[in-house]
C-alpha positions as CSV (number, residue, x, y, z in Angstrom):
1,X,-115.6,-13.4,72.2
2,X,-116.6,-17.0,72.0
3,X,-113.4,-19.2,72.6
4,X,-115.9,-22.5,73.8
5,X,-114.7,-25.7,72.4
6,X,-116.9,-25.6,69.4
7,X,-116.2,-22.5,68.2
8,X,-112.7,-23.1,68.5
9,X,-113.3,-26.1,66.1
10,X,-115.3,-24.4,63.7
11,X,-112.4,-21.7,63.4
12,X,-109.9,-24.9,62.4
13,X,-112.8,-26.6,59.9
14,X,-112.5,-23.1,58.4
15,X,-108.8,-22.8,58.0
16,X,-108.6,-26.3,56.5
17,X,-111.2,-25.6,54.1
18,X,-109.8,-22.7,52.6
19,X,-106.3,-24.2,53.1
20,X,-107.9,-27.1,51.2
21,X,-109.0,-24.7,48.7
22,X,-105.9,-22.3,48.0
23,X,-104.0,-25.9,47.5
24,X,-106.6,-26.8,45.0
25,X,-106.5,-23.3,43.1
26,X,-102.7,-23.6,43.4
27,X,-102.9,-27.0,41.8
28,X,-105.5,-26.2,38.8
29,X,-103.4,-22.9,38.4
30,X,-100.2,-25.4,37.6
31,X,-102.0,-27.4,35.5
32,X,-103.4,-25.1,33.1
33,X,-99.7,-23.8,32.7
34,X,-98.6,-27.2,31.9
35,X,-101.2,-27.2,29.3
36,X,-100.4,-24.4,27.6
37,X,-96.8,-25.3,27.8
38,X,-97.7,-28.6,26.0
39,X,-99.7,-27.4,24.1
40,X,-97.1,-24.8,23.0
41,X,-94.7,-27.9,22.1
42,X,-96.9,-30.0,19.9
43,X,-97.4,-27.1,18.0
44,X,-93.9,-26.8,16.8
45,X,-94.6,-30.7,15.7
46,X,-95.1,-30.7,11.4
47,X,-98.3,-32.3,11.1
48,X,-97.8,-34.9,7.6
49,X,-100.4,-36.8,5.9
50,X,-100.2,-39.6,8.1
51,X,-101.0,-38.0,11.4
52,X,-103.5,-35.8,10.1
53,X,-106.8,-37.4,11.7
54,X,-108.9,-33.7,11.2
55,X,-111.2,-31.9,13.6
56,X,-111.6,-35.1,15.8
57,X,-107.9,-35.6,16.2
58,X,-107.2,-32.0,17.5
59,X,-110.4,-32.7,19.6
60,X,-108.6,-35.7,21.0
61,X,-105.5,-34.3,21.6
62,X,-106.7,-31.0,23.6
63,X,-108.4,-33.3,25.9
64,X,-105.4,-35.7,26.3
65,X,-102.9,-32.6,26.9
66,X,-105.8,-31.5,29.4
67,X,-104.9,-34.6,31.3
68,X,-101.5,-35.1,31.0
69,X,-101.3,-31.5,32.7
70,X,-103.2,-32.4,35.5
71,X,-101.7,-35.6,36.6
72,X,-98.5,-33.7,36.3
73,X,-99.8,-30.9,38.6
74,X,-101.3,-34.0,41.2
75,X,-97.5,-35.2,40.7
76,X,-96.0,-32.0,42.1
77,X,-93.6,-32.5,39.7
78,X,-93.0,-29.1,38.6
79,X,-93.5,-27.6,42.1
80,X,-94.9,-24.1,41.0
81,X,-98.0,-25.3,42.6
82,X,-96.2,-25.8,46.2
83,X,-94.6,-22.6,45.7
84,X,-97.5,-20.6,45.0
85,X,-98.9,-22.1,48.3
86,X,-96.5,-21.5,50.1
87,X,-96.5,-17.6,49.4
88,X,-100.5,-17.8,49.6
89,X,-100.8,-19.3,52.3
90,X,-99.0,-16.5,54.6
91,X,-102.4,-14.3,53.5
92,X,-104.9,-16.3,54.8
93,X,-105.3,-15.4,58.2
């Protein structure tokens, strides 16, 4: 067993790394709840003739709802994400 100082460093550039990545997972995982949670509300919204841009519109909107889910997730605001972690993160060793 190699326990030199580089190995030992290696093992920690690991652990952050896939730390790093369960806390992005967590984080896209959160926004793409959001999303369908907003996406769930503008539905109930009555479209009328003068909000109804088409095709392009919808386009829009799916992409702006996209967005609005992620900088919520960045925000922690909901704190799924964080919790998610949390219970993750006791499987990584």
């Amino acid at each position: 067993m190699d326990i030199s100082a580089t190995s030992i460093y290696q093992n920690i550039g690991k652990q952050t790394t896939k730390e790093a990545k369960l806390k992005e997972a967590c984080r896209e995982f959160e926004s793409i709840l959001i999303e369908q949670m907003l996406k769930g509300l503008r539905d109930t919204v009555e479209k009328s003739e003068l909000t109804s841009g088409g095709l392009g519109e919808d386009i829009w909107e799916d992409v702006l709802y996209t967005q609005y889910a992620k900088n919520m997730a960045k925000t922690a605001s909901f704190g799924l994400a964080e919790t998610i972690y949390k219970q993750m993160s006791k499987r990584l060793e």
